[in-house]
C-alpha positions, 0 to 999 in steps of 0.5 A: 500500500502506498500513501495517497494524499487526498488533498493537502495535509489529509493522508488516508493510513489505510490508503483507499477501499471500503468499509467492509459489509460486514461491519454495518451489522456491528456498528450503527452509521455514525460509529461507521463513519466515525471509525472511518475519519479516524482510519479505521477504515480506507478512504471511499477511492472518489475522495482520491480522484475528486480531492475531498474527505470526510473530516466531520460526522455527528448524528444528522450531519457530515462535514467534508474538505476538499480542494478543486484542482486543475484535473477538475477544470471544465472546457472554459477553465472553471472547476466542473459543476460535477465536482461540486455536485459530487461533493455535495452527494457525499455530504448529504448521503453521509448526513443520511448514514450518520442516522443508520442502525446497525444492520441499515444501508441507504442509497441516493433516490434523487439530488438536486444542486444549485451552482451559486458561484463559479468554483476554480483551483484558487478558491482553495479549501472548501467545506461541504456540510449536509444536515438531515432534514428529515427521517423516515423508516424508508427514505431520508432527506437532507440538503448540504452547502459547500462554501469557500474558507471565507464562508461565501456559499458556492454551492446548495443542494438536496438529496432523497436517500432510500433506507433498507437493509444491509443485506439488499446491497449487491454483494463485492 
């Protein structure tokens, strides 16, 4: 294994993978997640190619990190919108899995992302926070902003996620 820089400063010990299935029968959502920000786990392999980590998660909420670079530039020059829309899913996604019980998965149903401002390598370090809004026994909703590091917002969105069983999963 060797190590791989996420962005600037956030070196996964585990380098890049999973969380295994068989671990979210043992551990509710927030213990996950908690596990993984503290290396227990490998980092998701997207953080990798889209320069952002989960650094944050406490019950209903997820807070990521990341730095747009010059892989992410769109024909005009300007960071892709789907890097921010890919920042956003996995904040509001893990805002959702923070709410999991041992044995529950989710997936995305549907997301929706407002591009507020032009993203571009020189913005630096951005923050992405996503909230639950609401929980149900089948789907959950959240919503999540990405700002820069003086606050200004660059980016809204909101996201239905499905619950279920972990077992519903297609297996690896």
């Amino acid at each position: 294994m060797s190590a791989v820089e996420l962005f600037p400063g956030h070196v996964p010990p585990l380098g890049l993978g999973t969380i295994p299935h068989g671990d979210v029968a043992l551990y509710t959502g927030l213990e996950l997640l908690r596990r993984l920000i503290d290396g227990h786990y490998p980092a998701p392999s997207i953080g990798a190619r889209m320069n952002f980590a989960l650094v944050e998660a406490e019950e209903g909420r997820a807070v990521f990190h990341g730095v747009p670079s010059d892989q992410h530039l769109n024909p005009l020059g300007t960071v892709h919108g789907g890097w921010a829309a890919t920042l956003l899913d996995s904040a509001l996604g893990c805002a959702v899995h923070t709410t999991m019980a041992k044995g529950e998965a989710y997936t995305t149903i549907e997301f929706k992302v407002n591009l507020i401002r032009p993203i571009t390598p020189a913005t630096g370090l951005v923050a992405c926070e996503g909230k639950v809004v609401s929980r149900g026994r089948t789907t959950a909703v959240s919503e999540a902003r990405l700002t820069d590091q003086n606050g200004k917002l660059l980016a809204f969105g909101t996201e239905t996620c499905a619950i279920f069983p972990v077992g519903n999963l297609a297996p690896r």
